[in-house]
C-alpha atoms as one frame of an Amber mdcrd trajectory, in Angstrom:
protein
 -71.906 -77.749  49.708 -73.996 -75.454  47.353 -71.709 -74.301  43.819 -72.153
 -71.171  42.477 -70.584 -70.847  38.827 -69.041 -67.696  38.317 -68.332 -65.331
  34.668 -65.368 -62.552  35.616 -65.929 -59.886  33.049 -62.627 -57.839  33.307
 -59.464 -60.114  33.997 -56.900 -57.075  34.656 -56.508 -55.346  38.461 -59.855
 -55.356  40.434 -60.669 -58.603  38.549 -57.931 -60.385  39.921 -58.471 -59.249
  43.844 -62.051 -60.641  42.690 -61.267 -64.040  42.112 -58.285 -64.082  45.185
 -61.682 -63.080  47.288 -63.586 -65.945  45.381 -60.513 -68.709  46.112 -60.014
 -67.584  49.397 -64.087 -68.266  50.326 -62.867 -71.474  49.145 -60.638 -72.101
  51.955 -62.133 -69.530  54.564 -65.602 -70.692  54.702 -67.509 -74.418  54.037
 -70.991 -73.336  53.179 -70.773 -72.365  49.386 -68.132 -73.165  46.375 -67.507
 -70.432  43.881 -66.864 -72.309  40.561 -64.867 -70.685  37.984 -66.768 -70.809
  34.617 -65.794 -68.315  32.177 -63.519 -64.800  31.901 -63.868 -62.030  29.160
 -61.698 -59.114  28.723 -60.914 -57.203  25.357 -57.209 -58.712  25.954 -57.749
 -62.053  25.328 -53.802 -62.730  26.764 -55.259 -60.965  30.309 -57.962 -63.138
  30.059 -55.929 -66.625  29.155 -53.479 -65.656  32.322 -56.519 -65.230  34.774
 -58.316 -68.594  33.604 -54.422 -70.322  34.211 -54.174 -68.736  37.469 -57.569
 -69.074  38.801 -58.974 -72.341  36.334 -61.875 -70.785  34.338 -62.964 -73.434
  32.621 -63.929 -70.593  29.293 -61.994 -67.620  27.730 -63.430 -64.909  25.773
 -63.172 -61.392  24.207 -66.925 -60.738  24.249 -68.393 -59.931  26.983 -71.683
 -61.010  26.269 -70.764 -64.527  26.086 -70.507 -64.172  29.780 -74.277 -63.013
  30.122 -75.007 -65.854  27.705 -73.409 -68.903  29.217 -76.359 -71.334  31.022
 -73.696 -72.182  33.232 -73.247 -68.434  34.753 -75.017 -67.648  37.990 -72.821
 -64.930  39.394 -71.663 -61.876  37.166 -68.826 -59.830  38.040 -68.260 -57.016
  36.719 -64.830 -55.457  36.611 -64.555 -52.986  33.893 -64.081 -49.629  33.131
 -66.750 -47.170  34.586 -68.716 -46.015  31.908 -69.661 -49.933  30.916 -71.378
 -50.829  33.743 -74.711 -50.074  33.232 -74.752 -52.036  30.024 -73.267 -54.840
  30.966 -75.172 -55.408  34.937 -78.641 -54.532  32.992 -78.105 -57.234  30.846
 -76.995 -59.424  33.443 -79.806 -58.930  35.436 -82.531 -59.256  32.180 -80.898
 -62.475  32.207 -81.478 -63.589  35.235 -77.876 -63.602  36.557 -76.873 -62.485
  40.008 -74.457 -59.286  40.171 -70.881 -58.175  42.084 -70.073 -54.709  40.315
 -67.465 -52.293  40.645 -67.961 -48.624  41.862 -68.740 -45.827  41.119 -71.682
 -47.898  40.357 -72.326 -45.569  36.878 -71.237 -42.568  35.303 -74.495 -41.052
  35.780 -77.404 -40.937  37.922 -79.832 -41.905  34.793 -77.672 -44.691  34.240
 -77.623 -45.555  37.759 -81.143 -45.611  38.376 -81.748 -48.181  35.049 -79.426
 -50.627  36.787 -81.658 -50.061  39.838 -84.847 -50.732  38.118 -83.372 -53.573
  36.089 -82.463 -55.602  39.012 -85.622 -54.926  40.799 -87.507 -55.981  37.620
 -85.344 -59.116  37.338 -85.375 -59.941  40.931 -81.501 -60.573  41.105 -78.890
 -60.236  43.623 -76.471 -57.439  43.722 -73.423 -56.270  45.511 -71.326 -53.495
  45.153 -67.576 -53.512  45.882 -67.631 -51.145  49.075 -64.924 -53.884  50.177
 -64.284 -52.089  53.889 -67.108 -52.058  55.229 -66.618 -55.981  55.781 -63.359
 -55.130  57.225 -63.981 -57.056  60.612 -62.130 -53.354  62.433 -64.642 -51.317
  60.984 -67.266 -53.916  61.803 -66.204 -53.257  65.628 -66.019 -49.521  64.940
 -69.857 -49.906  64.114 -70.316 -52.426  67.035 -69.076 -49.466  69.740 -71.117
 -46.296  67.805 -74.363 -48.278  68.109 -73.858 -49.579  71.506 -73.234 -46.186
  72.359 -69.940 -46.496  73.374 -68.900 -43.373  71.482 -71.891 -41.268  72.685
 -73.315 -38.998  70.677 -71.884 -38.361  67.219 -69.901 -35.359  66.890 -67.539
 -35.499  63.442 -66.418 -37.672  61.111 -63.039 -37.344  59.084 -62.121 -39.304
  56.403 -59.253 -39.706  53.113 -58.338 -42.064  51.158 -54.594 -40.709  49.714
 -52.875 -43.236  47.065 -50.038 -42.326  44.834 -50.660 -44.140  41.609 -50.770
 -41.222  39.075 -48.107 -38.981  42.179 -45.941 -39.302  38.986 -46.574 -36.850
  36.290 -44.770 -39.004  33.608 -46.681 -41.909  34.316 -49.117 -42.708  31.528
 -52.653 -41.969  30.961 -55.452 -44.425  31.241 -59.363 -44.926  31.207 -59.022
 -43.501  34.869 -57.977 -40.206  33.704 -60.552 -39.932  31.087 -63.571 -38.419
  31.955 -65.607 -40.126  29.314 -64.612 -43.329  30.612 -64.316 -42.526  34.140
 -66.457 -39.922  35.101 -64.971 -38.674  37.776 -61.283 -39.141  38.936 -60.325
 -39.393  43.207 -63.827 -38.699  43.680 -65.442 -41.932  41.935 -62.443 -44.197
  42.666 -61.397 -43.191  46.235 -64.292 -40.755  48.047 -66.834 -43.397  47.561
 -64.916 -45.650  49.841 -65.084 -42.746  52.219 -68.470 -42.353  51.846 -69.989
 -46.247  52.544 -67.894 -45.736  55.853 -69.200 -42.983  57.005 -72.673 -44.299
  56.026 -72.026 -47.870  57.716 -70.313 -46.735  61.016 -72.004 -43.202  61.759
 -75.396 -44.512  60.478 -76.589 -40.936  59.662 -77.258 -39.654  55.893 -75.430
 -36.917  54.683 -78.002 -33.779  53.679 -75.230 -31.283  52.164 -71.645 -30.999
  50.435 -69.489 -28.194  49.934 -66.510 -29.223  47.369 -63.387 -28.096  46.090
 -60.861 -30.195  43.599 -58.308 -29.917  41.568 -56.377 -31.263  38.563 -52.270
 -31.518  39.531 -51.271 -32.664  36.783 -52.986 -31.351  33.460 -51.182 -33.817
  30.798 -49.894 -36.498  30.627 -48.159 -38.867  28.306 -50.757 -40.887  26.141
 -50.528 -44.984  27.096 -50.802 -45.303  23.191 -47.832 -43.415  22.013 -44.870
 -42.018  24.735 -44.175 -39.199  22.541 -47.585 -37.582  22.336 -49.478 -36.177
  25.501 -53.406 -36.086  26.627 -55.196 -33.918  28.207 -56.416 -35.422  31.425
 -60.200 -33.782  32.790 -60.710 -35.493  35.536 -59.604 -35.181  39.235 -56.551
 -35.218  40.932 -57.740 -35.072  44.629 -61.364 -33.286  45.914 -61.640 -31.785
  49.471 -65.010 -31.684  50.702 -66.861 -30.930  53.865 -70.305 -32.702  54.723
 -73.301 -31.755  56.643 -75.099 -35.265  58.456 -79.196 -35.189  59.110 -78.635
 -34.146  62.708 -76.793 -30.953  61.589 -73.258 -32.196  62.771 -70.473 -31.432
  59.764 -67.623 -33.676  58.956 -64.473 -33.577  56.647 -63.689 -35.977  53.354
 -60.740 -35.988  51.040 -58.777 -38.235  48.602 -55.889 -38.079  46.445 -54.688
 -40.214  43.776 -51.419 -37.757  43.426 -50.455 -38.101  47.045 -46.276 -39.285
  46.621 -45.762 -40.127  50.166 -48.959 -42.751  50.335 -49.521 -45.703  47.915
 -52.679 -46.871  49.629 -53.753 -44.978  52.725 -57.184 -45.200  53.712 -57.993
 -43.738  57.380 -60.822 -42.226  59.226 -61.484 -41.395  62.592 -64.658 -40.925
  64.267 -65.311 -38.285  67.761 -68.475 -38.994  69.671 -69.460 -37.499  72.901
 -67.881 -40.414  75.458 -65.332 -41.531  72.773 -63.349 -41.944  69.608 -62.425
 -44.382  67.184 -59.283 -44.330  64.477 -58.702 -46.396  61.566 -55.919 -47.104
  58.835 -55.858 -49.582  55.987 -51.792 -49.957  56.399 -52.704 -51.418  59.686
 -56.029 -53.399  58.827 -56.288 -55.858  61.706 -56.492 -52.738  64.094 -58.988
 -50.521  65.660 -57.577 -47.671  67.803 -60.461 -46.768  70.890 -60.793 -44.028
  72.723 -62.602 -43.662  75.832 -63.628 -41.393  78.871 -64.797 -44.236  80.832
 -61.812 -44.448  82.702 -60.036 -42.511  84.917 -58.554 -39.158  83.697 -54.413
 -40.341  84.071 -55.334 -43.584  82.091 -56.764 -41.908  79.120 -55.492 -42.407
  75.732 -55.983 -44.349  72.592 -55.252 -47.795  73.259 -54.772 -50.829  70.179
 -57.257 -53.367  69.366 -56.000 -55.788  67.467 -57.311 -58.428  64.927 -59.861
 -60.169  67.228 -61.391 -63.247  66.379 -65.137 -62.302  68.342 -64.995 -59.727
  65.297 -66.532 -59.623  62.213 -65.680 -62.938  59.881 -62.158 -62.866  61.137
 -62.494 -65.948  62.992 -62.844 -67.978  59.778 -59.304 -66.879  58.715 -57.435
 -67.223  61.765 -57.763 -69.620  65.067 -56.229 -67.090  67.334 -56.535 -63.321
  67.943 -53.740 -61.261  66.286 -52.138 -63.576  63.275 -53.757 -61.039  61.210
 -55.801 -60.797  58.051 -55.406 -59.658  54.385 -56.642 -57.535  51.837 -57.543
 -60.938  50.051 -59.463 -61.977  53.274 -61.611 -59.492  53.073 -62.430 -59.591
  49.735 -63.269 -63.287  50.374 -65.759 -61.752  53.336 -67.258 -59.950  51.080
 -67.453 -62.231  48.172 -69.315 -64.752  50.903 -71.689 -62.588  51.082 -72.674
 -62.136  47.545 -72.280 -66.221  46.996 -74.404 -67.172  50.142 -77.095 -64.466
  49.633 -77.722 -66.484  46.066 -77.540 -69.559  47.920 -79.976 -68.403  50.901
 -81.477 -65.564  49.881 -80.761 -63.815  52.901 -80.391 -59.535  51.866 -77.200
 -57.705  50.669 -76.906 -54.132  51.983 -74.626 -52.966  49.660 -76.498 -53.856
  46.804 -76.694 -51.722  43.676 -79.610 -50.140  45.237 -76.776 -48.547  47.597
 -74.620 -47.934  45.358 -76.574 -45.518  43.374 -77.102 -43.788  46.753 -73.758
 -43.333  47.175 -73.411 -42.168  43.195 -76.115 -39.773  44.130 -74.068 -38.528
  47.205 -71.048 -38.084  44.828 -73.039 -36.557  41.932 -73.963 -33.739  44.792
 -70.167 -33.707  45.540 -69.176 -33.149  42.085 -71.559 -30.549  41.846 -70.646
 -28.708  44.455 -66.760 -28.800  42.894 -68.324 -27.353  39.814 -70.539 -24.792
  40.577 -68.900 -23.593  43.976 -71.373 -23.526  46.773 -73.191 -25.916  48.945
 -75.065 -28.306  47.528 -78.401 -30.539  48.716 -78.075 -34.063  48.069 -81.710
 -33.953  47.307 -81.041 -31.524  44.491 -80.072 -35.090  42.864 -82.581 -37.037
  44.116
């Protein structure tokens, strides 16, 4: 079995579900070993409780040590916004192999130097658009291009969480512009976006935004008794125009009290339909016309082991996978693409096509009309 030896940069929240993805590949799959090297983060207690959990072998407060280490072949990169480009172009002029976080960069320039960097360096990438390996949405895709859906006629997505729905909770970076970028629209809408992209399979030509800051203040992390001003967004509506002229519907909310993590989508073609939510991940709910008229209705598909990678966490249809599973899915792919060489397609080429799609979505928010994603381009 081939190793790959792995650097975490970032040992807090998306770090973590990193290296449960990385030790469930482990378990899940016997073609490639991840190999816990060495974690960095600026808090070197964060860092010293992820190498106890997870056995990195090396703890550090400097990122670049990371970059450095002979032993790292895999970089991931799990840090605020704003320090991604620094830290995956210096990955990749090392020759290391890259997992980042999105929004992929802050900006577009930024963006497009990780782009060129990794082409330069010939490196592999991946981007953490976790749900498109979500082995339901890989069936969604499986009935769109079989045709099963007919012709595409909308697409409408959100992503609602309720992590900042309290206006006394604290500030952080993801509140902060200048760290940040953008608020629901980076975090959440980009999720949104890869979906749309992976199952309808048609680019999106136009945006028309609208957002919105709930909550203007908020206490400051550093000192309870003193408040910040918070510039970024609270939740963005936007509606989308696809290549073929059709128009669809995206949203997300960050403020949303009644749902701590609810992804959904649902998809209306000609002969068809498709709905999805992340609070019941194993499931795919199908709509068709290809029966008769007193027998239609959405019917359940549950977990399915002819699905996606599902069948190398359970033996049987319907015991049901996690969160964690699919991060290992998608961590596979990163570790076997360095391993084989086989192509990622959500490498950080794509994500700075999705930035660009949410730079035109921002935009739009800003200035108040429609905007061309090739006005970015």
């Amino acid at each position: 079995m081939k190793e790959v030896k792995v650097g975490l940069i970032g040992a807090n929240w998306m770090g973590i579900y990193h290296s449960i993805g990385m030790t469930n590949v482990r378990q899940a799959y016997h073609d490639v070993l991840p190999v816990f090297e060495i974690v960095a983060d600026i808090n070197e207690n964060a860092a010293k409780e992820a190498a106890e959990r997870f056995g990195y072998k090396k703890v550090t407060t400097d990122w670049k040590d990371v970059i450095n280490d002979p032993e790292v072949d895999l970089v991931v990169i799990a840090t605020p916004n704003f320090t991604h480009a620094e830290i995956a172009i210096a990955a990749a002029e090392a020759g290391k192999h890259i997992l980042c976080e999105k929004p992929m960069a802050n900006n577009l320039e930024d963006g497009q130097a990780m782009v060129d960097a990794v082409k330069k360096n010939n490196v592999k990438t991946l981007v953490d658009f976790i749900y498109t390996k979500c082995p339901a949405n890989v069936l969604a895709k499986d009935l769109m291009d079989n045709g099963d859906l007919g012709e595409f006629v909308t697409f409408r997505g959100e992503f609602d969480c309720s992590y900042c729905a309290d206006p006394e909770t604290p500030a952080t970076w993801r509140q902060m512009a200048k760290i940040a970028g953008t608020g629901s629209l980076g975090d959440l809408t980009a999720h949104v976006v890869s979906l749309s992209d992976m199952i309808v399979g048609k680019e999106i030509t136009e945006v028309f935004a609208s957002w919105d800051t709930v909550y203007k203040e908020r206490p400051d992390s550093k000192d309870l008794s003193k408040t910040v001003e918070i510039d970024t967004d609270d939740q963005i509506y936007v509606i989308v125009k696809y290549e073929d002229g059709r128009i669809g519907s995206m949203s997300s909310s960050r403020v949303s009290v009644a749902r701590p993590d609810s992804l959904a989508y649902e998809i209306q073609g000609s002969k068809g339909s498709v709905k999805f939510e992340l609070s019941h991940i194993n499931d795919l709910m199908y709509y068709s016309n290809d029966c008769k008229p007193n027998e239609r209705g959405y019917k359940t598909i549950k977990g399915n082991t002819r699905n996606g990678d599902y069948a190398n966490f359970c033996g049987t249809d319907e015991l049901g996978i996690s969160y964690g599973d699919v991060m290992a899915i998608q961590a596979h792919d990163i570790l076997t693409a360095i391993t084989d060489g086989h192509d990622v397609k959500i490498d950080i080429a794509y994500g700075h096509y999705v930035d660009t799609i949410l730079a035109a979505m921002e935009k739009s928010a800003k200035e108040h009309r429609w905007v061309k994603v090739s006005e970015l381009q």
